[in-house]
PDB file with SEQRES, HELIX, SHEET and CRYST1 records, atoms N, CA, C and O in Angstrom:
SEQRES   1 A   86  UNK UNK UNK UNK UNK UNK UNK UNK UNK UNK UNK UNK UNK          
SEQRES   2 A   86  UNK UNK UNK UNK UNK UNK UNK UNK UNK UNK UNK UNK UNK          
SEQRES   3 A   86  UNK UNK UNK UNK UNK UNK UNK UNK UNK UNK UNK UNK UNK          
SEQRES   4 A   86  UNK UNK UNK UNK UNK UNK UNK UNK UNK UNK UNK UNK UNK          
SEQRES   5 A   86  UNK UNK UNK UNK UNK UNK UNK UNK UNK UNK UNK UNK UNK          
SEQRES   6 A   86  UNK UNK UNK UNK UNK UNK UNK UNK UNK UNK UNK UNK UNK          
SEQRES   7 A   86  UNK UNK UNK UNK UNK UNK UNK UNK                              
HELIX    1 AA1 UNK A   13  UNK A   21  1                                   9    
HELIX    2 AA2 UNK A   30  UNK A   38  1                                   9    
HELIX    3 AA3 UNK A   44  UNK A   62  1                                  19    
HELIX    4 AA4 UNK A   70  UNK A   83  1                                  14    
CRYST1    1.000    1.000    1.000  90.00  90.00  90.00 P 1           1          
ATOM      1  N   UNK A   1      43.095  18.169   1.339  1.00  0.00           N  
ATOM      2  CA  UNK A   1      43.166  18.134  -0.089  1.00  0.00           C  
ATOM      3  C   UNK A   1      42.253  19.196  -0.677  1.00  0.00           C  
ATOM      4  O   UNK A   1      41.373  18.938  -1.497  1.00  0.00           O  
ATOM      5  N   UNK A   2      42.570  20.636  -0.114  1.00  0.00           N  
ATOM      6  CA  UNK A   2      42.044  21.375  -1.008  1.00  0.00           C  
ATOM      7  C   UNK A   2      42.285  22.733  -2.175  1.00  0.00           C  
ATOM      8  O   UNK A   2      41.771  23.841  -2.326  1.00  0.00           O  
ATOM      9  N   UNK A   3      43.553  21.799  -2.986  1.00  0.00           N  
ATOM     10  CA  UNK A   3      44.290  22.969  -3.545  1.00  0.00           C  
ATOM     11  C   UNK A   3      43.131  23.409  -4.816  1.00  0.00           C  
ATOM     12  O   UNK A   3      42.293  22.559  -5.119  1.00  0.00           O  
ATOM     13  N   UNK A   4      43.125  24.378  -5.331  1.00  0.00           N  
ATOM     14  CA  UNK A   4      42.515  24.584  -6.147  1.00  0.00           C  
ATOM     15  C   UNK A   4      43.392  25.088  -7.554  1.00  0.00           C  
ATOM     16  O   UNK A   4      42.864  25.838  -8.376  1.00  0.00           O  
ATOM     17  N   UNK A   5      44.802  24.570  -7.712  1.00  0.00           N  
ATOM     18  CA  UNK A   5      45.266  24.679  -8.919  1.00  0.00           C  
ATOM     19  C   UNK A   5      44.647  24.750  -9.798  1.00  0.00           C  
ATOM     20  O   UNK A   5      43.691  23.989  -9.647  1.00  0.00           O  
ATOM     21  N   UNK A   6      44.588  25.455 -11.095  1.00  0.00           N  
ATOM     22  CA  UNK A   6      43.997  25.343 -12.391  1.00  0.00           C  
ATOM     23  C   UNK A   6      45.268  24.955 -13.611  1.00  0.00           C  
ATOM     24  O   UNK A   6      45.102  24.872 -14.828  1.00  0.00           O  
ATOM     25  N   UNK A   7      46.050  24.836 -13.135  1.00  0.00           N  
ATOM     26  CA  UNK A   7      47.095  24.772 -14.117  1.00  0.00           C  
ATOM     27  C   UNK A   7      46.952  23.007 -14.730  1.00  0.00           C  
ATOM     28  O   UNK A   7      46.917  22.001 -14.022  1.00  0.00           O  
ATOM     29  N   UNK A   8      46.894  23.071 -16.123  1.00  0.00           N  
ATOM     30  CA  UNK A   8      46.365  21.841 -16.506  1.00  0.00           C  
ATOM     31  C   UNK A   8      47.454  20.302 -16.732  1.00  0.00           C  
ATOM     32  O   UNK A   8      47.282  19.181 -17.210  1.00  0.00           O  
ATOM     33  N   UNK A   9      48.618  21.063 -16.069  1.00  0.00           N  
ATOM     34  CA  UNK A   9      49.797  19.469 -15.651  1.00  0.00           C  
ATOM     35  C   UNK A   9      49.200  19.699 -14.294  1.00  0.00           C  
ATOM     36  O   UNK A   9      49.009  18.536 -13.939  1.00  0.00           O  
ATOM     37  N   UNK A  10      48.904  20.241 -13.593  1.00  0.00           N  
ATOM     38  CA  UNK A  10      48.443  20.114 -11.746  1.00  0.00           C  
ATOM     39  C   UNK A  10      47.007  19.559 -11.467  1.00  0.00           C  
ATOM     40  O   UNK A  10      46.234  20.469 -11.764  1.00  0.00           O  
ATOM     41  N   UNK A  11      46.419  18.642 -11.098  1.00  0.00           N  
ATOM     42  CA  UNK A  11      45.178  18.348 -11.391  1.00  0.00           C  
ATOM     43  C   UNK A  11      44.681  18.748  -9.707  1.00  0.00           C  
ATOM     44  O   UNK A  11      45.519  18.711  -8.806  1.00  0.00           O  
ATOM     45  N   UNK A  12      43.377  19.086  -9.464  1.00  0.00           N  
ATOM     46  CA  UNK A  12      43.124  19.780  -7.887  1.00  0.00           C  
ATOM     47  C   UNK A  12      43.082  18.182  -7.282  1.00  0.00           C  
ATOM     48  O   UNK A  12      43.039  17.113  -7.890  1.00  0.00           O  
ATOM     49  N   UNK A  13      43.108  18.439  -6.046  1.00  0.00           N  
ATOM     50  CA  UNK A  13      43.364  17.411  -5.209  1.00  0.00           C  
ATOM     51  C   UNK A  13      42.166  16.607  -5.056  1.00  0.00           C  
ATOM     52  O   UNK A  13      42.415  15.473  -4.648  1.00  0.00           O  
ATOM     53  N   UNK A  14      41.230  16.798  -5.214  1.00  0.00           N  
ATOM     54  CA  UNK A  14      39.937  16.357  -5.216  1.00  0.00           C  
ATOM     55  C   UNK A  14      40.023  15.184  -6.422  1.00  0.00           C  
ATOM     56  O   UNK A  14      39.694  13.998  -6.446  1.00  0.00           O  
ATOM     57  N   UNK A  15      40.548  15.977  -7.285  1.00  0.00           N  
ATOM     58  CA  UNK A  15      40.751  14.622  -8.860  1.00  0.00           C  
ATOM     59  C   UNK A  15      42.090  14.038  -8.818  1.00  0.00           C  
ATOM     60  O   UNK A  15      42.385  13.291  -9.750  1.00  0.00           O  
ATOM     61  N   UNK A  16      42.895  14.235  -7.960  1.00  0.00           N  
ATOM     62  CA  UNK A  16      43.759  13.706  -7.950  1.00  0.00           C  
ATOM     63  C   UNK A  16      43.211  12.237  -6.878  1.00  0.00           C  
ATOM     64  O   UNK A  16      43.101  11.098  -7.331  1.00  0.00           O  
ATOM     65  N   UNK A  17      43.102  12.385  -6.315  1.00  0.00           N  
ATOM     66  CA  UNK A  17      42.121  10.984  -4.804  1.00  0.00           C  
ATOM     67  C   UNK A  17      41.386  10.619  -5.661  1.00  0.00           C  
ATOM     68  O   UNK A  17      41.552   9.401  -5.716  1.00  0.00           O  
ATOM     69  N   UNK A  18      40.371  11.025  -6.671  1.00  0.00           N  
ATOM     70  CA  UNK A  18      39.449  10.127  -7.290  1.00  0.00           C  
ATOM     71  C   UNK A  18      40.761   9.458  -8.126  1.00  0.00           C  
ATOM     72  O   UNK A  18      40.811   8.243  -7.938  1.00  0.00           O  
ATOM     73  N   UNK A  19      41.606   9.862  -8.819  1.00  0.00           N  
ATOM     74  CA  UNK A  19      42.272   9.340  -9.511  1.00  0.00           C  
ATOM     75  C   UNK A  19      43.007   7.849  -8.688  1.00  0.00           C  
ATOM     76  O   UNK A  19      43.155   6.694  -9.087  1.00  0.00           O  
ATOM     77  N   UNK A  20      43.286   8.409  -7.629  1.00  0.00           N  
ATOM     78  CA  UNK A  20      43.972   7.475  -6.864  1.00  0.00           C  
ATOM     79  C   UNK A  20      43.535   6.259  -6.759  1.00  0.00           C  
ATOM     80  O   UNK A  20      44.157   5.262  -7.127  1.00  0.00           O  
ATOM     81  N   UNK A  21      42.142   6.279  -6.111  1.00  0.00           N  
ATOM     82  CA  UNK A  21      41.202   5.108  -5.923  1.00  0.00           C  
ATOM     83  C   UNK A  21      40.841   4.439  -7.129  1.00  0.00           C  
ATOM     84  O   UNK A  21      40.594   3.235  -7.201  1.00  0.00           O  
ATOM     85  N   UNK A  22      40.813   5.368  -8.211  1.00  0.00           N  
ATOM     86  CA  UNK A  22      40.648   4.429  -9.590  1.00  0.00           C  
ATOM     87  C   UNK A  22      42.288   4.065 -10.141  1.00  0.00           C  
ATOM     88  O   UNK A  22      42.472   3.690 -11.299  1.00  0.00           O  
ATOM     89  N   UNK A  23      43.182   4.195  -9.371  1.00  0.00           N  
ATOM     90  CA  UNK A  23      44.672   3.212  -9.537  1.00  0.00           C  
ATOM     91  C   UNK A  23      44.342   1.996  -9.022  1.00  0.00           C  
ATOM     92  O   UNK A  23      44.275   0.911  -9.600  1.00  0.00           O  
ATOM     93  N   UNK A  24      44.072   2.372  -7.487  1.00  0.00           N  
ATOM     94  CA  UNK A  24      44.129   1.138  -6.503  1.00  0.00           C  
ATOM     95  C   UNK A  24      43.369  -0.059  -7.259  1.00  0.00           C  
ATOM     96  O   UNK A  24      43.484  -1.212  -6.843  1.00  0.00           O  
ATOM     97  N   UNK A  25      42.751   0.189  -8.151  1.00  0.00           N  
ATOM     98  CA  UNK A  25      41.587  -1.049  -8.447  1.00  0.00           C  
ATOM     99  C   UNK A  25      41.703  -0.879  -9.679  1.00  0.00           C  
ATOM    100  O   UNK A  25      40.646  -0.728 -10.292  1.00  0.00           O  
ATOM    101  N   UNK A  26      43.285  -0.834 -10.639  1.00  0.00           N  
ATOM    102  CA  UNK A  26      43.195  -0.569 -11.906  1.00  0.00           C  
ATOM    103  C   UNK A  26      42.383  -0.135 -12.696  1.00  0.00           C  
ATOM    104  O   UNK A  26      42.143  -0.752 -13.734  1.00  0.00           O  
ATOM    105  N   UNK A  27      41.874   0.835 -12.440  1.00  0.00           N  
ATOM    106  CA  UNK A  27      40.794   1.384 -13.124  1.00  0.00           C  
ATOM    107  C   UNK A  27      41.233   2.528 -13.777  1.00  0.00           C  
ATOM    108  O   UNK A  27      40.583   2.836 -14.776  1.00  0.00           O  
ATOM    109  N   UNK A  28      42.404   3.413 -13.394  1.00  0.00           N  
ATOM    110  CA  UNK A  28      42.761   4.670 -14.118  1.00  0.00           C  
ATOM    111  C   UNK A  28      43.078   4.650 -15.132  1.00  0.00           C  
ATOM    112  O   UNK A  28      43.494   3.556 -15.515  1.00  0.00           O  
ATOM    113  N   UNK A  29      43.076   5.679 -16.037  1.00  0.00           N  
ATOM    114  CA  UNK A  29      43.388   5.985 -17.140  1.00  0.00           C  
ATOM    115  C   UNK A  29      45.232   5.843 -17.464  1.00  0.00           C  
ATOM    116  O   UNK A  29      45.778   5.468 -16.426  1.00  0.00           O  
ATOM    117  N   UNK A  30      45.954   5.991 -18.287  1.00  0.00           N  
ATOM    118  CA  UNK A  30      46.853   6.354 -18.482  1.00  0.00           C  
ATOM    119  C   UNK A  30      47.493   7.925 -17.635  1.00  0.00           C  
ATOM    120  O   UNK A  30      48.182   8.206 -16.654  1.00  0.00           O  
ATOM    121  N   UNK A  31      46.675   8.713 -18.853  1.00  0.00           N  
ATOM    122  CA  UNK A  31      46.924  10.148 -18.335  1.00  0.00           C  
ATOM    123  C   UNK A  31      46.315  10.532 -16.808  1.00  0.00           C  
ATOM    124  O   UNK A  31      46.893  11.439 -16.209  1.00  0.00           O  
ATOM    125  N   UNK A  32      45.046   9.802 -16.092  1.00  0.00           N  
ATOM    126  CA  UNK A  32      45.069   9.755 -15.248  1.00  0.00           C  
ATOM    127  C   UNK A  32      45.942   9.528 -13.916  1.00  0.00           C  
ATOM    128  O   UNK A  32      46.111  10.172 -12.881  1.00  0.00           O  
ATOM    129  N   UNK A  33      46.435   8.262 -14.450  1.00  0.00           N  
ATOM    130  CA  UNK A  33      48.010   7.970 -13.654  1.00  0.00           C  
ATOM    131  C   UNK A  33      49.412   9.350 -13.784  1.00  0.00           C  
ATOM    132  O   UNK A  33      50.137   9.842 -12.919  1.00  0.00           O  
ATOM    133  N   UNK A  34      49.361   9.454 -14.431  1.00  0.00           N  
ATOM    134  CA  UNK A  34      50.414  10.370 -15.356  1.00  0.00           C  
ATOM    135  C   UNK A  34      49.786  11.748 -14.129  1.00  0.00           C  
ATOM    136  O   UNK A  34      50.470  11.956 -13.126  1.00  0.00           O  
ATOM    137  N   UNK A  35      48.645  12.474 -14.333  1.00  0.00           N  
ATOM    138  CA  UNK A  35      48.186  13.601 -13.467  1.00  0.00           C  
ATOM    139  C   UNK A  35      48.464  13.145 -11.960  1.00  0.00           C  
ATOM    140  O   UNK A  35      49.290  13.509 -11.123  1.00  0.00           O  
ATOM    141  N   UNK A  36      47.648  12.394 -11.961  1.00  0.00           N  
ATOM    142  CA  UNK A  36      48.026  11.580 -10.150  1.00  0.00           C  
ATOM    143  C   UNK A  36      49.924  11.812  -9.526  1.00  0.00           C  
ATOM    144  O   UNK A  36      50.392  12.354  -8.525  1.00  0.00           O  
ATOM    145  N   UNK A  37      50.532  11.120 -10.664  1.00  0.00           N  
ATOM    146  CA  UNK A  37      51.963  11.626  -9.930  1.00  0.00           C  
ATOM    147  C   UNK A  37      52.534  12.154 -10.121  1.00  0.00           C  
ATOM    148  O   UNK A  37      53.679  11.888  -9.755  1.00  0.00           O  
ATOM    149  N   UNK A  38      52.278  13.422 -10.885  1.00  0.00           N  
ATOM    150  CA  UNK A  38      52.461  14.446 -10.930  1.00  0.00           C  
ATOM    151  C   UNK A  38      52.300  15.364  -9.648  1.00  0.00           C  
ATOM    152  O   UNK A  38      53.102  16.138  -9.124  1.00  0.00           O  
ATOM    153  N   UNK A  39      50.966  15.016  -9.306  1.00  0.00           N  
ATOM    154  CA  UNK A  39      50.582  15.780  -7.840  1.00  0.00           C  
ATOM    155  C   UNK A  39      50.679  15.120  -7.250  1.00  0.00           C  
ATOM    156  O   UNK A  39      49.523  15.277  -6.855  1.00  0.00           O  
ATOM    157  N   UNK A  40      51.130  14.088  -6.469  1.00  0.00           N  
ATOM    158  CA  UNK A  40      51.845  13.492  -5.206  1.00  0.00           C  
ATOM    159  C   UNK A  40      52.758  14.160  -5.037  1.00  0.00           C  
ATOM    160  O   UNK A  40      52.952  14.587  -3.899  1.00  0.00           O  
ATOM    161  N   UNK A  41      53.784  14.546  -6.249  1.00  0.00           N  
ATOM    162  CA  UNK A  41      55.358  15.245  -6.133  1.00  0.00           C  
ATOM    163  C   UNK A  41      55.172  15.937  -5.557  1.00  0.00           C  
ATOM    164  O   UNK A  41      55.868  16.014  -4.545  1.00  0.00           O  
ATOM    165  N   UNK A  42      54.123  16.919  -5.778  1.00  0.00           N  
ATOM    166  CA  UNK A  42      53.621  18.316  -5.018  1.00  0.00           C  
ATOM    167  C   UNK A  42      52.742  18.443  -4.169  1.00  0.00           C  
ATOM    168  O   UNK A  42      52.191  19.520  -3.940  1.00  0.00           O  
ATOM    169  N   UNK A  43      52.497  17.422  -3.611  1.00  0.00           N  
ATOM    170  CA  UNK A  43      51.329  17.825  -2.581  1.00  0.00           C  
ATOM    171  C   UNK A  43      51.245  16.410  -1.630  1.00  0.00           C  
ATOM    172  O   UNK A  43      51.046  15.231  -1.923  1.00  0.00           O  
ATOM    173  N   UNK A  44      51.513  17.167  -0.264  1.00  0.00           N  
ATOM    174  CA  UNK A  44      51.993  15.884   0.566  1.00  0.00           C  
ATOM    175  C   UNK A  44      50.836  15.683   1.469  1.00  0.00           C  
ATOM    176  O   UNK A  44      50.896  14.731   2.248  1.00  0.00           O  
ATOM    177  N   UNK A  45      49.865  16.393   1.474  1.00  0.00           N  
ATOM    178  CA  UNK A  45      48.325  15.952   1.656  1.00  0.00           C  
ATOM    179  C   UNK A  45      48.087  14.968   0.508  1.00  0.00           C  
ATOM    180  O   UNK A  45      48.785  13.984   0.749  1.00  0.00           O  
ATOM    181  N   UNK A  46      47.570  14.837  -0.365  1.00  0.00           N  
ATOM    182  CA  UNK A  46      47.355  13.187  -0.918  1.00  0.00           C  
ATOM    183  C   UNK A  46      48.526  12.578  -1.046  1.00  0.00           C  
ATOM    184  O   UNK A  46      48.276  11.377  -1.150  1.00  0.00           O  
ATOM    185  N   UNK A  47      49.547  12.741  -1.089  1.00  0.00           N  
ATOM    186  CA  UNK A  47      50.682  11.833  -0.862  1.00  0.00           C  
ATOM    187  C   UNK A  47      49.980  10.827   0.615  1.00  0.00           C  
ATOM    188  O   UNK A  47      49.449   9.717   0.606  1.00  0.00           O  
ATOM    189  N   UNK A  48      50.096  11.215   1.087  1.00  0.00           N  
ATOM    190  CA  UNK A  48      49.700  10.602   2.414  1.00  0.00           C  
ATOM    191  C   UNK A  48      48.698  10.042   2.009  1.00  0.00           C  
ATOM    192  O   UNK A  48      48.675   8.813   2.081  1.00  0.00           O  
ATOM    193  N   UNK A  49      47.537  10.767   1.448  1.00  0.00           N  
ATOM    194  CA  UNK A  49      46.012   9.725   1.006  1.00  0.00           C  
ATOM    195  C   UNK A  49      46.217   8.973   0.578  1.00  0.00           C  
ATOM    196  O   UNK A  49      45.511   7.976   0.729  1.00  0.00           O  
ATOM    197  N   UNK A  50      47.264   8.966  -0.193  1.00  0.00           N  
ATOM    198  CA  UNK A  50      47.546   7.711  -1.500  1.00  0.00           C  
ATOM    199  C   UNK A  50      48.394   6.428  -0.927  1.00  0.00           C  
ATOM    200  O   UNK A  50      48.424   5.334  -1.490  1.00  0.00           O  
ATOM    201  N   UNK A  51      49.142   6.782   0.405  1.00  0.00           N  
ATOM    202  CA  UNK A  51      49.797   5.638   1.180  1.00  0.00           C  
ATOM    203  C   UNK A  51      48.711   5.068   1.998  1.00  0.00           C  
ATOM    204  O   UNK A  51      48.341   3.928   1.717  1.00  0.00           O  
ATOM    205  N   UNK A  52      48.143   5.705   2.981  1.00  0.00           N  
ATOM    206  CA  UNK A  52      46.825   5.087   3.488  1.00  0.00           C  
ATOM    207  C   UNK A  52      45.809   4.622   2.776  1.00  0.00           C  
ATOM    208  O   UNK A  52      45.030   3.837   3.317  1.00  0.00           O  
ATOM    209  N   UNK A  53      45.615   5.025   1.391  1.00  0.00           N  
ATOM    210  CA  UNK A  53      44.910   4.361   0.388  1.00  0.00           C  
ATOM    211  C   UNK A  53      44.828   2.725   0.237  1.00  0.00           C  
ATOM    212  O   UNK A  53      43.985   1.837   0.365  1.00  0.00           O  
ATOM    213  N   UNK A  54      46.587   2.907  -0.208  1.00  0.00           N  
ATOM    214  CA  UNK A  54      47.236   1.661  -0.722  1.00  0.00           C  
ATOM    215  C   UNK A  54      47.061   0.750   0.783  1.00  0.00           C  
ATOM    216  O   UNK A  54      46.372  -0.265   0.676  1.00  0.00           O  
ATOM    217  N   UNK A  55      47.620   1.044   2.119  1.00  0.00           N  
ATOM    218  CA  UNK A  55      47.424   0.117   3.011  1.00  0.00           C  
ATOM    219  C   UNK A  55      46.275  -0.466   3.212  1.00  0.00           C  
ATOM    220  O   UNK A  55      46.313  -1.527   3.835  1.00  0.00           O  
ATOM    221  N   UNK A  56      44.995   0.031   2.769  1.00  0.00           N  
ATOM    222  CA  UNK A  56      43.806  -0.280   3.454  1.00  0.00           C  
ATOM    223  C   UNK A  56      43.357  -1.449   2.067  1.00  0.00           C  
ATOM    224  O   UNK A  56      42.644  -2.403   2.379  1.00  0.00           O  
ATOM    225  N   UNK A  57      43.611  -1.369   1.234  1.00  0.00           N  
ATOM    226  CA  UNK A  57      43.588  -2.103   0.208  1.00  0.00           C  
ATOM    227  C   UNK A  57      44.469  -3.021   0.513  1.00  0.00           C  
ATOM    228  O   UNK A  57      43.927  -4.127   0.480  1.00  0.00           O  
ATOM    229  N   UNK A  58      45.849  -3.089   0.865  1.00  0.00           N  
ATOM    230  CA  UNK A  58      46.330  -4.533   1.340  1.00  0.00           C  
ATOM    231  C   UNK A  58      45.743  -5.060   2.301  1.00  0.00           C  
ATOM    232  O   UNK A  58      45.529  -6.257   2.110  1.00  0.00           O  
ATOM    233  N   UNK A  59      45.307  -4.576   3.487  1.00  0.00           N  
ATOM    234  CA  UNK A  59      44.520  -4.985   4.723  1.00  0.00           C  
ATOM    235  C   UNK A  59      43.278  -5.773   4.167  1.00  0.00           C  
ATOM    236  O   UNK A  59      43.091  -6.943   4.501  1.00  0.00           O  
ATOM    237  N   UNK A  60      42.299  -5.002   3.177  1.00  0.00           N  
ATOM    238  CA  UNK A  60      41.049  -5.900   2.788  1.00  0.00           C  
ATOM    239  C   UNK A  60      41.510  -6.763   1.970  1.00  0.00           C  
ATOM    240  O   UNK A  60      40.804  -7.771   1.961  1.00  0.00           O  
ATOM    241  N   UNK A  61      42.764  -6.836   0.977  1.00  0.00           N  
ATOM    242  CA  UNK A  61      43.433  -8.025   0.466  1.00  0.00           C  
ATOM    243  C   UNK A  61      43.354  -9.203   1.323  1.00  0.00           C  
ATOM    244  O   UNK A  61      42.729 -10.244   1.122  1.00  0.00           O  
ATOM    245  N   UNK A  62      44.056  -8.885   2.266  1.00  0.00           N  
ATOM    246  CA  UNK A  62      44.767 -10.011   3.515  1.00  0.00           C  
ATOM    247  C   UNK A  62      43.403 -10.505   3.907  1.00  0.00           C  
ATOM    248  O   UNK A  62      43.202 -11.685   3.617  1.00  0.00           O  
ATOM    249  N   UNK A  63      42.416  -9.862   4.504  1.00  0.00           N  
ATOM    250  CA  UNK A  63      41.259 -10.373   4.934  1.00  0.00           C  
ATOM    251  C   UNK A  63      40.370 -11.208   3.918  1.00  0.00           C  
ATOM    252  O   UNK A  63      39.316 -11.771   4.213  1.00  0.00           O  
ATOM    253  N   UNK A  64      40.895 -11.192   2.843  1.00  0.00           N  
ATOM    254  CA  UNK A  64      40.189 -12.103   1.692  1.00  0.00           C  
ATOM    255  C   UNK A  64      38.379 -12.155   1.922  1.00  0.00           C  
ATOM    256  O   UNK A  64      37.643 -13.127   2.091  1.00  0.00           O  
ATOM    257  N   UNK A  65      38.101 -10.841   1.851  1.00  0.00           N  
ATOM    258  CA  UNK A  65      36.472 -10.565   1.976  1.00  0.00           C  
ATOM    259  C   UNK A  65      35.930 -11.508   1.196  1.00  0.00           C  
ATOM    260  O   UNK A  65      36.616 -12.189   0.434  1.00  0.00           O  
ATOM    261  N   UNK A  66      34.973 -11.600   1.287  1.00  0.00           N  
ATOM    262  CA  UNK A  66      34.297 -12.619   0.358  1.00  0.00           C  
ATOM    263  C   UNK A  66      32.454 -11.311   0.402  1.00  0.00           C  
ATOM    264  O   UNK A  66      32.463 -10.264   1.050  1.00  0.00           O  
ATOM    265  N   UNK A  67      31.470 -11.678  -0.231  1.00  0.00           N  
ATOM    266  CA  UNK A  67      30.535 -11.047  -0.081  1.00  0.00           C  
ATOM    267  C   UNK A  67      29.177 -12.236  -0.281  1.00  0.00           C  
ATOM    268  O   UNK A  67      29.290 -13.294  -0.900  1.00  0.00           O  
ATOM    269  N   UNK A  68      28.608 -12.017   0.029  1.00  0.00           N  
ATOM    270  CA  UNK A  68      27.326 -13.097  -0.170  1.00  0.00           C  
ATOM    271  C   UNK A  68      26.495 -13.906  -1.030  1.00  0.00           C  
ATOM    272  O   UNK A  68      25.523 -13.330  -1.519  1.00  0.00           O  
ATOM    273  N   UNK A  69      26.628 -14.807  -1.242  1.00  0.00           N  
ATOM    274  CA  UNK A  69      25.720 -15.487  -2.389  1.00  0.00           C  
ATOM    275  C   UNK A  69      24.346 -14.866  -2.502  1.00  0.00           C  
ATOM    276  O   UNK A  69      23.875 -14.337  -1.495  1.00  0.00           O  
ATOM    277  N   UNK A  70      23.641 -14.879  -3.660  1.00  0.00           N  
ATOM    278  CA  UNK A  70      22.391 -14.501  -3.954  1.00  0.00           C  
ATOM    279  C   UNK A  70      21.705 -15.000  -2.783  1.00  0.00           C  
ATOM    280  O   UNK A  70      21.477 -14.272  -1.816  1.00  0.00           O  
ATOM    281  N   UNK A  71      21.445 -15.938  -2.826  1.00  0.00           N  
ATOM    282  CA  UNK A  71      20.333 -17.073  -1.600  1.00  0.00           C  
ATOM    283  C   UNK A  71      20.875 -16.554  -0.432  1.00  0.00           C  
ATOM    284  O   UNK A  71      20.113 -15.985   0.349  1.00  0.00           O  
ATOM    285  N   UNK A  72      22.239 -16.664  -0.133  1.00  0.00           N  
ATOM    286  CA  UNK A  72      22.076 -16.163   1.225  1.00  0.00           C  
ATOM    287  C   UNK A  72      21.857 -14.755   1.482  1.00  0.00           C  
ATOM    288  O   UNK A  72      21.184 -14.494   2.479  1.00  0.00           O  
ATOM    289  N   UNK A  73      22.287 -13.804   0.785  1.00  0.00           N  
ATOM    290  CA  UNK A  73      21.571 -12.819   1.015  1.00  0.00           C  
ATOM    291  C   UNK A  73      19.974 -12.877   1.227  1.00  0.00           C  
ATOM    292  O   UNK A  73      19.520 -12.703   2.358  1.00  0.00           O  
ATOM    293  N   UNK A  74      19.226 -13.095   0.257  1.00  0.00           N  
ATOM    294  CA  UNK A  74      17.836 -13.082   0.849  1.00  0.00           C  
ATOM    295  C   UNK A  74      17.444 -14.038   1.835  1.00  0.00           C  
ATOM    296  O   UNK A  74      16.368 -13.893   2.414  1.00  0.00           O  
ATOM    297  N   UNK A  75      18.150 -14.937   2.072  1.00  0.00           N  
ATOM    298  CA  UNK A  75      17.700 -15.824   3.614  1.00  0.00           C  
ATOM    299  C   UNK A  75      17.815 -14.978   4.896  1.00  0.00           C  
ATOM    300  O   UNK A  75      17.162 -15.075   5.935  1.00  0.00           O  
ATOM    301  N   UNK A  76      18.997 -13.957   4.508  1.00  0.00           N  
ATOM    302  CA  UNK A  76      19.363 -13.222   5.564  1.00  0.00           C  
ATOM    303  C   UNK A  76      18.349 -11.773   5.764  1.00  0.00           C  
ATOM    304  O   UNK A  76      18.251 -11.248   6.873  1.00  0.00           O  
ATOM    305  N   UNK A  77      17.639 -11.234   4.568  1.00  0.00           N  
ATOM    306  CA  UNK A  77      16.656 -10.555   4.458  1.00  0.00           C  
ATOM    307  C   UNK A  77      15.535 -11.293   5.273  1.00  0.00           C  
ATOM    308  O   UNK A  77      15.066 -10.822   6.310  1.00  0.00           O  
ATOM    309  N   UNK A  78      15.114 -12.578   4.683  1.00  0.00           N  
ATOM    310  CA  UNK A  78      14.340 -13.322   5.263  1.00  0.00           C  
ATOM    311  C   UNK A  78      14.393 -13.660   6.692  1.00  0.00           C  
ATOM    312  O   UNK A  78      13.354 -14.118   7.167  1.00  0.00           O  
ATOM    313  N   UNK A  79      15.222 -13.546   7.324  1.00  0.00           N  
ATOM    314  CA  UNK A  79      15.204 -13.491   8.609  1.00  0.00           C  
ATOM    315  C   UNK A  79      15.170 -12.481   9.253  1.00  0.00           C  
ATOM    316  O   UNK A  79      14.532 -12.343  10.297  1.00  0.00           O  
ATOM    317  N   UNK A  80      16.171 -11.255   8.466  1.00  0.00           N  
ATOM    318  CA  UNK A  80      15.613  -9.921   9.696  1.00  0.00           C  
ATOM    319  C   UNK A  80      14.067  -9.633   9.183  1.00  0.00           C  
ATOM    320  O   UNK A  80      13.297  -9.190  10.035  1.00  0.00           O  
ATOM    321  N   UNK A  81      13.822  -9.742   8.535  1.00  0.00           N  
ATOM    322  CA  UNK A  81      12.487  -9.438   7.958  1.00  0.00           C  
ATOM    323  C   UNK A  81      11.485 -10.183   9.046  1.00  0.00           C  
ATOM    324  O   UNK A  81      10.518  -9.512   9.406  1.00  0.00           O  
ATOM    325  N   UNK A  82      11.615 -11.346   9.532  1.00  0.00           N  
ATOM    326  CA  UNK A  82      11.023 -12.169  10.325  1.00  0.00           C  
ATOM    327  C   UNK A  82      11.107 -11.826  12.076  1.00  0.00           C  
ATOM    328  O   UNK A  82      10.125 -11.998  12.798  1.00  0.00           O  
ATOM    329  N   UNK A  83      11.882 -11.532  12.379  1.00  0.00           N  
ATOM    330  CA  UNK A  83      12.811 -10.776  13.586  1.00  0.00           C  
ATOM    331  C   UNK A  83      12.385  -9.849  13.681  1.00  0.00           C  
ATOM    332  O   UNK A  83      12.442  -9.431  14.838  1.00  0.00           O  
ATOM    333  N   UNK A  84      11.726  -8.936  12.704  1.00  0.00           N  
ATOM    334  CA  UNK A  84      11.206  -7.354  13.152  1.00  0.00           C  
ATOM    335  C   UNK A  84       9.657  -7.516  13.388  1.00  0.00           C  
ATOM    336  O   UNK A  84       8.789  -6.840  13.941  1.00  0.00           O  
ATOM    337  N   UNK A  85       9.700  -8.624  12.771  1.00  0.00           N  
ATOM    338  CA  UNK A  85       7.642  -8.858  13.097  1.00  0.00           C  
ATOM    339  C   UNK A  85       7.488  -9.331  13.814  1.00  0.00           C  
ATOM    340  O   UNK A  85       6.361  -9.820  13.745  1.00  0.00           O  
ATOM    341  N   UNK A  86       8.358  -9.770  15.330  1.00  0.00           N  
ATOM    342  CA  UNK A  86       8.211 -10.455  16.268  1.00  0.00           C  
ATOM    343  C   UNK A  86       8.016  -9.091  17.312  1.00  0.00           C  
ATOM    344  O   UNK A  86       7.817  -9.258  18.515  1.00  0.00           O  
TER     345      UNK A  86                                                      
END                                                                             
């Protein structure tokens, strides 16, 4: 992904992937979206980013991550913390 278009319907590939990742997690803009597939049409280097994007986001879907409660996080501080002073 390293076109360096300047033409301002072509967005460089670099802002096109940031764009992407701020789809995946509804975060893009309108016109953001709008630039994004614009350059997929044309560029089959992030085309591809943007399918492996999307899979890895269903994959951590499916795995239904969860992340740590306050307390347990620091219990878990609290223990390696305890573990290294041994």
């Amino acid at each position: 992904m390293s076109s360096e278009k300047t033409d301002k319907e072509y967005c460089k590939c670099s802002e096109a992937n940031c764009y992407c990742d701020k789809a995946q997690y509804n975060e893009a803009e309108d016109w953001e979206r709008a630039q994004l597939l614009t350059h997929l049409d044309k560029c089959p280097k992030c085309k591809d980013y943007s399918e492996r994007n999307k899979k890895l986001t269903e994959l951590c879907n499916k795995a239904k991550l969860t992340s740590l409660q306050e307390e347990e996080r620091l219990e878990l501080k609290r223990l390696l913390q305890e573990n290294l002073e041994k």
